[in-house]
Every structure is written in structure tokens, then in C-alpha cells.
N, C-alpha and C positions, 0 to 999 in steps of 0.2 A: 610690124605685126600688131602694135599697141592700137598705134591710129588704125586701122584695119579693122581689128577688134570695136574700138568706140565707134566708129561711122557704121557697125553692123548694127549696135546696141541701137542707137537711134533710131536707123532704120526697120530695126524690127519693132521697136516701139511707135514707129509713124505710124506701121503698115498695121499692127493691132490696133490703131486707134482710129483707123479709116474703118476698116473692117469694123468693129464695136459700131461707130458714128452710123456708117450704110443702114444695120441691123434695127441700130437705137431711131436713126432719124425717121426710118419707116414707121416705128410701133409710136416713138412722140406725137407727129403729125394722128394715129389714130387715135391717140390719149386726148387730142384738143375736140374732138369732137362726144368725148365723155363728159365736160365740163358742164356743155347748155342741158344734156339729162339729168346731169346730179343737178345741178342748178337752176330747172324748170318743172322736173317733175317729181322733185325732192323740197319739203320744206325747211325753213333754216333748223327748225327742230330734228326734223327726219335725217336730215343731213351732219349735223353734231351729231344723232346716236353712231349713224354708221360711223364717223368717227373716231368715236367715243371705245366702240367693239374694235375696230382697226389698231387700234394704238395696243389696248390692253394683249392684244391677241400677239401684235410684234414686242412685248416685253416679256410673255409666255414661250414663243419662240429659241432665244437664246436658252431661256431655262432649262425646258425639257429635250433639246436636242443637244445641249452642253456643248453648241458652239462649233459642234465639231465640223461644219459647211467652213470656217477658218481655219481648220489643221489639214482641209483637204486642197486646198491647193497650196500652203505652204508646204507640204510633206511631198506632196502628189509633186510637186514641180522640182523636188530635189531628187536629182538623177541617180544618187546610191541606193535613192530609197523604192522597197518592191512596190509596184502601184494596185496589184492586186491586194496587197495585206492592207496597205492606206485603203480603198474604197470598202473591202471586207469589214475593216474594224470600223469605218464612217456608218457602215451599214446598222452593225452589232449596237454603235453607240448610239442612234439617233433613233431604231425600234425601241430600245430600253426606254430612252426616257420617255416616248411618246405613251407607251404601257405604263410608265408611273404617272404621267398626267391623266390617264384615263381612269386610274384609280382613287386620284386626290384630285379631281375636280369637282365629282358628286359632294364630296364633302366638305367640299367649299360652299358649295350650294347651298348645303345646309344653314350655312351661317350667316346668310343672307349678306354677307361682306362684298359682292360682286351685284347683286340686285338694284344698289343706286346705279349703278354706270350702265349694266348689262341690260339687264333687265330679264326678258325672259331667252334671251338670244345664247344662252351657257353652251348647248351643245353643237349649235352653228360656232360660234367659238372654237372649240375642241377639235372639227371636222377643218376647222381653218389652222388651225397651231399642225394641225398633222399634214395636211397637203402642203403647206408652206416650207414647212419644215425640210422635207423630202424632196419638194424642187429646188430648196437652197445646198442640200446634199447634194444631188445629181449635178446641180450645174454647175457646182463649184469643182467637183472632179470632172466633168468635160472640161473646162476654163484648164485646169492642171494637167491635161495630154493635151491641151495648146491645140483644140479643136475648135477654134476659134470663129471660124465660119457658122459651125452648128450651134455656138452661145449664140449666135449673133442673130442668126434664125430660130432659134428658139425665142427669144425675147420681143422679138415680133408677131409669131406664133401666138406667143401667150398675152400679147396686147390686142391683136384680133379677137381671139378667143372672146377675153375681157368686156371688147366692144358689142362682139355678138351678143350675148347672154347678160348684159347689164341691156340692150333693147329691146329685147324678148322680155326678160325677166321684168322690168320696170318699167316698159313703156308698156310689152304686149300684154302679161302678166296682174299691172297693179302691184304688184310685188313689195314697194317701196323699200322697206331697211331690209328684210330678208333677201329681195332679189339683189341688191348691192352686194351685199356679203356673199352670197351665193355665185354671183357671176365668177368672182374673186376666187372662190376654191375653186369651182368649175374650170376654169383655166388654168391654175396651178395644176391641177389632176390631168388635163391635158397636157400641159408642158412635160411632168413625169414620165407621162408613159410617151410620149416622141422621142424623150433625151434618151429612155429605158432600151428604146427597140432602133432609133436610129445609128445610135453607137454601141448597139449592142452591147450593152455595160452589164449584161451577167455573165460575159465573159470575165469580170474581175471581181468576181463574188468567190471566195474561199474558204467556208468555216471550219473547215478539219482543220488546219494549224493556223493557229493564231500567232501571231508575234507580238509574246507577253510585252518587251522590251520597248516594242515600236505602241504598242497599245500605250505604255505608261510615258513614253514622251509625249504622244497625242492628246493626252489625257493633262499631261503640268502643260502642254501646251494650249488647250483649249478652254480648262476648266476657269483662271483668271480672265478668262475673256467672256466670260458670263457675267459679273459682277458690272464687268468693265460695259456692253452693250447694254444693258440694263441702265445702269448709268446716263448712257449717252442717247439713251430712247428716253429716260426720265426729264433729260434734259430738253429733249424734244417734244414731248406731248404733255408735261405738266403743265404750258401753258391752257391746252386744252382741255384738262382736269381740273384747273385753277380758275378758268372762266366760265367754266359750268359751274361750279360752285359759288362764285361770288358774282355772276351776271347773268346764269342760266342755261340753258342748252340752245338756245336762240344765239347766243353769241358766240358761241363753240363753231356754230355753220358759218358766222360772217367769217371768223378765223381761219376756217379752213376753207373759204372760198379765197380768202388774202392770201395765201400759200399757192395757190395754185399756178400764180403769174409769178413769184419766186421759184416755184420749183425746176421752172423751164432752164432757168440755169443750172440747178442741180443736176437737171437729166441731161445737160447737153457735157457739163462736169464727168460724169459718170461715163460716158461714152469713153473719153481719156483715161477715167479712175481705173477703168477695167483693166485698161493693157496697161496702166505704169504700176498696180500691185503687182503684175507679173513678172514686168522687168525691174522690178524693187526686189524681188524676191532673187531673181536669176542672175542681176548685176550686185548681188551683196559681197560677193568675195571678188570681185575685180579691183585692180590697181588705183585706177581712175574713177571710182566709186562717190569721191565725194565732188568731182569736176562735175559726174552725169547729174547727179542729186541736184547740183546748183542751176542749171545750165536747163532740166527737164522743168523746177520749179520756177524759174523767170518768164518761161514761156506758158506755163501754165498760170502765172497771175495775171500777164497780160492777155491772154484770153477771157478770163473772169473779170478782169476790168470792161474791157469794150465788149462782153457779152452784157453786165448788169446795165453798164451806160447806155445801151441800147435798149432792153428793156425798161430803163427810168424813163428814157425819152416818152415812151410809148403807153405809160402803164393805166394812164386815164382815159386813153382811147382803148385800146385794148379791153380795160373792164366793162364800158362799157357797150361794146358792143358783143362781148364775149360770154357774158356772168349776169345772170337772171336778175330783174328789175329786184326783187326782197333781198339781193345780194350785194346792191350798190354801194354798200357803206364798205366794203374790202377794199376802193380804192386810197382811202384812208389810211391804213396800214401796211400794203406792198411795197413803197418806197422802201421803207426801213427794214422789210421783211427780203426783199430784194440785197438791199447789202450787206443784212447780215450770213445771205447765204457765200458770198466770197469767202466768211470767215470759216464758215462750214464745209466747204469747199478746203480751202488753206490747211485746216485741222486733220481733215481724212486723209489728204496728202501725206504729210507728217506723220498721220497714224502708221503708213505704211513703211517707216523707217522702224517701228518699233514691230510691227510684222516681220521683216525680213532679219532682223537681228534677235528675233525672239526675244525681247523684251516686252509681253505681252501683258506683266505687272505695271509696268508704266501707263499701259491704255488708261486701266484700272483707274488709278491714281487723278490720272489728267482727267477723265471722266468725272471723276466725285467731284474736282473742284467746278466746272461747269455747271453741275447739278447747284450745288450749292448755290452761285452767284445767282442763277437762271432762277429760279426757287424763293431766294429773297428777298430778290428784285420784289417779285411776282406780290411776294408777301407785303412788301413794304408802303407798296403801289398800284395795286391792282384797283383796289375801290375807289383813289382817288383816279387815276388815269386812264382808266379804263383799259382796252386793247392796245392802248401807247403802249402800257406797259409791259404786255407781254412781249409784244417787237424789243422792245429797247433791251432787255433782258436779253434776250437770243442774241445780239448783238454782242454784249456786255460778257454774258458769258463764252462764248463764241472767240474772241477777242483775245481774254484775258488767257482759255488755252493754246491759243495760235502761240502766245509769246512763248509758256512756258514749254510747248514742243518742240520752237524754234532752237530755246536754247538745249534739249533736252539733243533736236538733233546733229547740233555743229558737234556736241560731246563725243557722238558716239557717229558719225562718218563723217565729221570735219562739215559739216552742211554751212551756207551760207547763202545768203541772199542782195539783189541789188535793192539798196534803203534808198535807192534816189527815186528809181519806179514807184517801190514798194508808199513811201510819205507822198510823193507829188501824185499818185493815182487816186488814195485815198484821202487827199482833203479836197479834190475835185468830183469824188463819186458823192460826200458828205454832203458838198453843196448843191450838188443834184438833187437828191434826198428832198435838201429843203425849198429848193425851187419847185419842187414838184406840189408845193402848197401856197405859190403864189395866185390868187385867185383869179387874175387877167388872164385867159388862155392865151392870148398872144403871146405877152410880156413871158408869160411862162417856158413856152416852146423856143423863144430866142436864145433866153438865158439856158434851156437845157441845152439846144443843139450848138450855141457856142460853147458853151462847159465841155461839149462831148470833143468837139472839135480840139482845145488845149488837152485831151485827156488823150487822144490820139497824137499828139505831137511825145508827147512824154513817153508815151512807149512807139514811138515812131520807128526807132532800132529792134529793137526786138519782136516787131511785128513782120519787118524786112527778114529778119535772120530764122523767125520760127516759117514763113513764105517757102522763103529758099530751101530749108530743110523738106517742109509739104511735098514742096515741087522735085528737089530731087529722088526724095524716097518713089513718087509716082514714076518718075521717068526711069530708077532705075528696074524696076518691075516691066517697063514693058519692053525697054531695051534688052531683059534676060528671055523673056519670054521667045520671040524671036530666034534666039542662039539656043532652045530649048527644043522646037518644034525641030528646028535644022538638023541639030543628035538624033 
């Protein structure tokens, strides 16, 4: 019954992460053709502000919605718990706070403390904190009734959207920072009311009785993960706050055009992330908890290994044909910016052993120190090294929390990892990195695509065994199907 159980757990994690991937690889493929807009009809100035509002507006986020889009699918997916009173009280909490920012924004205004960065964009801000907001509520309670199909097409949905109304708005328009930002809520506003009306989710709206009980667990469960997000968003866009200020807002767009051939990992990462928070969440009280933990995390490095090694190979062809001529200097930084998204990758992983144990003081914790390193780096380096130094920092800090989650999570579910993948993948992706700054394009591509070559011999095993899982989870779906139609 045990093995019965674990070869289920897998295969519902393959099959939500095919399902995620289908959804994800649709809307990614339309996100590549957002890049040559922002990056042609966008200047590196125009491009750093939207930026610049994008960041400030996802560190507003956690605040006034207090988080609660993470107490809805870890509440939502615990089967004791009633899912109408989780979505009622997600409802309850995420109107309140969007009504207190509506009342302490004006007066922020006033202090002109938001005017370097923003500018006069305050209340496109506001109109973006509250649509965001509300699509990360809804879709986080779909994700928790394991409606998984309908995230999967929403997120597609809402990447068309995106596409549509960023070429209207910025190409047809003139639009430039306004129509960016504008496309962005425009779609979020769309996603809402698809998630609203396709899952009918006022069917689990109930404010006559609240459940004081269930509110005040959602509440110690949500409110340390505002500090903690905050954190982990400071870690992430200080670099882009730190080189606006000490290089300008022209270097804030090279930045963020350098990210954009990292992020491909990120987004193909996330296609996975989605369905292992759920079964992090749903395999927390199984016997076998810390075999899955191990066993789901080795296959998931060597994924992010031969996904980054892949894109190192590639990253100076790529930019260049991909990323507008005033943008070419991002080739300069991807390398670095690319590896250090494994670690960012690595880290959210791990985050989600502290999600599923409710240990959500820990995010907290491991947050600040990233901040910190990420920050001082920045500090220490930024004038002399320029945009080296924001990469190398992301890195650095990035890094140094992977260790400290690793050990945080053998503690607390026995977790463990193979050191032999984990060292021999990693000083072979470093020297990719640095090949990728050899200036012979030949000499360069030999030395990447043998590198990538011993990078695949290393995880040669565990490329064969995550295969064989892929393939059996597909085959047993349609061998059921079949003996399905037949009943």
C-alpha cells in the first residue's frame, strides 16, 4: 500500500507539472514576443521606469493584501479545513487591506517620498497593487481545489491578454510607460473575472459566519510572510534601485533587459514550482516524506542544470538577435544572471518545506539574510564594478540562503541531497559562465558545448530516471483512459 501510495504521489506531481508546463509553455512562447516591444519601442530610460513602478508596486502587494493569496492554498488544500470560510476570510482580508492603501497612498504622495522612483504614475500604481492583488487571491484558491486545468488556462489567458494590450497600447497608442503598466492591470482584471465566473467562486463567498478560529490561524499564518516577501522582493529589485541611483535609469533598462534571458529558466522552473507547493503541502504528513523531498529535489537540479547550460550556450546569439540594438550591452551580464537563477530556483524550492510545515517565521529570517548580503554586495561594489556587481551579489546572496534552507530543511523532514550532481554540475556551469567571455566566437562555442557535454554525463542517471518517471506517468493516463470510456 506504501509503494502504491508513493508511485501515486509522483505521478500526480508529473501529471500537475505537465498540465502547469502545456499552460506555461503556451503564455512563455507569447511573452518572447513582448521582449522586441519593450525593447524597440521602449527606451532604456522608458524601460527602467516601467520597471522601477513594477517592483515598487510587487513589494506593495504582500503588504496590503497581508499575504493572504499563501494561506489560500495552504488552508484551501487541507482537507479538514471548510473551503468556503478559507476563500470568505481570503476575501474579507485582501478588500481590508486594498481600502487601507487606498487611504495611505494619497498621503504618501504628499511626501513626495515615492516621486524619485514613481513619478507621477502613483495612481496607475494603486489600480495595479489592487488588480494584482485579487488575481493572486483567486488563483491561488483555484490552484487549492486542484483545478488545475483552469490555472493552467488562466495563465495563458492572461499572457495573451498582456500581449494584446501592451501592442495596442504601446505600439497603436504611443503609450509608452503608461500603456506597459496599463496592459499589466488590464489583464490581471481580465484573469479575475474569468477565474470569478469560470469556477463560479461566489459560490464560496460566506460572510454571515466567519470562523473567528480559522481567521486567526490564517492571519499567524500569513502575516510573517509579509515581512518575509518584502524581503525577498528587496532582494530582488534592489539591484534595480541601486543602479538607478548610482548609474542612472539608463542602466536600470540594460538590467532589466539582462534578466529577461534568465528568467526563461525561472518560467520554465515555475511550471514545476506550481504543482511541487501542492504536493509539498499534501505529502507533508506521509511516512515517506523525506525519500519524496529528496528524490523530487535531484530531479529538479538536474533540470535547472541542463536548462541554464543550455541557455549559456546560447546567450550571445539569443541577445542578439532577440533584444533591441540600445540593449546590447545585457549580453554582458546574463551569464552570471542565468546562474544565479538555479540558486533562486533551489531557494523557493526549500521555501516550500517551510510552507508546508508552517514554519513561515523561517521564510522571514532566511529572507533578511539575502537582503543583507544582496545589499552590501551592491554597496560595497556597485561604483566600482558596475552591473558586475549586481549579478554577482544575486548570486552571492542567493547562494548563501540555499545552504542555510538546506540545513534548515534535513531538520525538519530529514531532507537531503546528491553532493556529487549537486559540486560536479556547479563547477562545470561556473566555467560556462566564464567561457562565455572568451572573445573568439569559435574558441567560445567549443569550450561551451563541450562543458555542456561533461555537464550531461554527470547527471546522466538522473536524467534516465526523471525520463522514465515522465514517460510512465504519460503512459499510465492513457492506458486508464481507455478502461474508463469502456465503464
Amino acid at each position: 500500500m506504501a509503494d502504491k501510495n508513493k508511485t501515486g504521489s509522483y505521478k500526480k506531481l508529473v501529471s500537475n507539472t505537465i498540465i502547469f508546463a502545456l499552460g506555461s509553455f503556451s503564455s512563455k512562447v507569447l511573452v518572447l514576443f513582448l521582449v522586441p516591444i519593450y525593447t524597440n519601442y521602449l527606451t532604456t530610460e522608458q524601460l527602467g521606469q516601467t520597471d522601477l513602478v513594477v517592483q515598487v508596486a510587487n513589494w506593495l502587494i504582500p503588504i496590503f493584501s497581508l499575504t493572504v493569496y499563501e494561506a489560500m492554498i495552504r488552508f484551501g488544500l487541507d482537507k479538514a479545513t471548510d473551503k468556503r470560510q478559507v476563500f470568505s476570510i481570503g476575501n474579507l482580508v485582501v478588500f481590508s487591506g486594498l481600502a487601507a492603501m487606498c487611504l495611505i497612498m494619497p498621503l504618501v504622495k504628499l511626501t513626495g517620498i515615492l516621486d524619485k522612483y514613481i513619478g507621477d504614475y502613483t495612481l496607475l500604481l494603486c489600480i495595479y497593487v489592487c488588480t494584482a492583488s485579487l488575481r493572486w487571491v483567486y488563483s491561488s484558491f483555484v490552484r487549492s481545489l486542484e483545478m488545475v486545468r483552469l490555472f493552467a488556462l488562466d495563465g495563458l489567458l492572461a499572457t495573451f491578454m498582456t500581449l494584446l494590450w501592451t501592442a495596442l497600447l504601446i505600439i497603436g497608442f504611443k503609450m509608452d510607460v503608461k500603456g506597459y503598466i496599463l496592459a499589466i492591470i488590464l489583464s490581471d482584471l481580465c484573469s479575475f473575472l474569468f477565474l470569478t465566473f469560470a469556477a463560479r467562486l461566489w459560490r464560496y463567498i460566506e460572510f454571515k459566519r466567519v470562523d473567528r478560529e480559522l481567521l486567526n490561524s490564517i492571519l499567524r499564518y500569513s502575516i510573517p510572510m509579509i515581512p518575509a516577501q518584502v524581503l525577498w522582493l528587496l532582494t530582488n529589485t534592489c539591484d534595480s534601485f541601486m543602479s538607478a541611483s548610482y548609474l542612472g535609469k539608463g542602466s536600470t533598462g540594460i538590467l532589466s533587459a539582462a534578466y529577461k534571458i534568465p528568467n526563461i529558466v525561472s518560467s520554465i522552473y515555475l511550471m514545476f514550482g506550481q504543482a511541487w507547493n501542492m504536493s509539498a503541502i499534501t505529502e507533508n504528513d506521509s511516512e515517506d516524506r523525506s525519500e519524496f523531498y529528496q528524490n523530487v529535489f535531484d530531479a529538479n537540479q538536474t533540470l535547472m542544470y541542463c536548462l541554464a547550460g543550455g541557455c549559456l550556450i546560447f546567450v550571445r546569439l539569443i541577445t542578439k538577435l532577440w533584444i533591441g540594438a540600445d540593449f546590447q550591452d545585457a549580453k554582458l551580464y546574463s551569464p552570471i544572471l542565468i546562474y544565479s537563477m538555479i540558486y533562486i530556483c533551489f531557494t523557493t524550492f526549500l521555501g516550500s518545506v517551510y510552507v508546508a510545515t508552517k514554519k513561515t517565521k523561517k521564510t522571514m529570517y532566511t529572507s533578511l539574510l539575502a537582503g543583507i548580503i544582496n545589499i552590501g554586495i551592491n554597496i560595497i561594489f556597485l561604483k566600482r564594478f558596475g552591473l558586475y556587481a549586481t549579478a554577482v551579489s544575486t548570486v552571492c546572496g542567493y547562494g548563501v540562503v540555499f545552504i542555510v534552507r538546506a540545513i534548515d530543511a534535513k531538520k525538519l523532514v530529514g531532507f537531503r541531497f546528491n553532493k556529487v550532481i549537486f559540486f560536479g554540475s556547479n563547477i562545470v556551469l561556473v566555467l560556462m559562465v566564464l567561457a562565455n567571455y572568451i572573445s573568439r566566437t569559435g574558441l567560445r562555442y567549443i569550450t561551451l558545448f563541450g562543458l555542456y557535454f561533461v555537464l550531461i554525463l554527470i547527471n546522466y542517471k538522473a536524467i534516465k530516471g526523471m525520463l522514465e518517471r515522465i514517460l510512465g506517468a504519460v503512459l499510465g493516463r492513457l492506458k486508464r483512459k481507455p478502461q474508463q470510456s469502456g465503464q
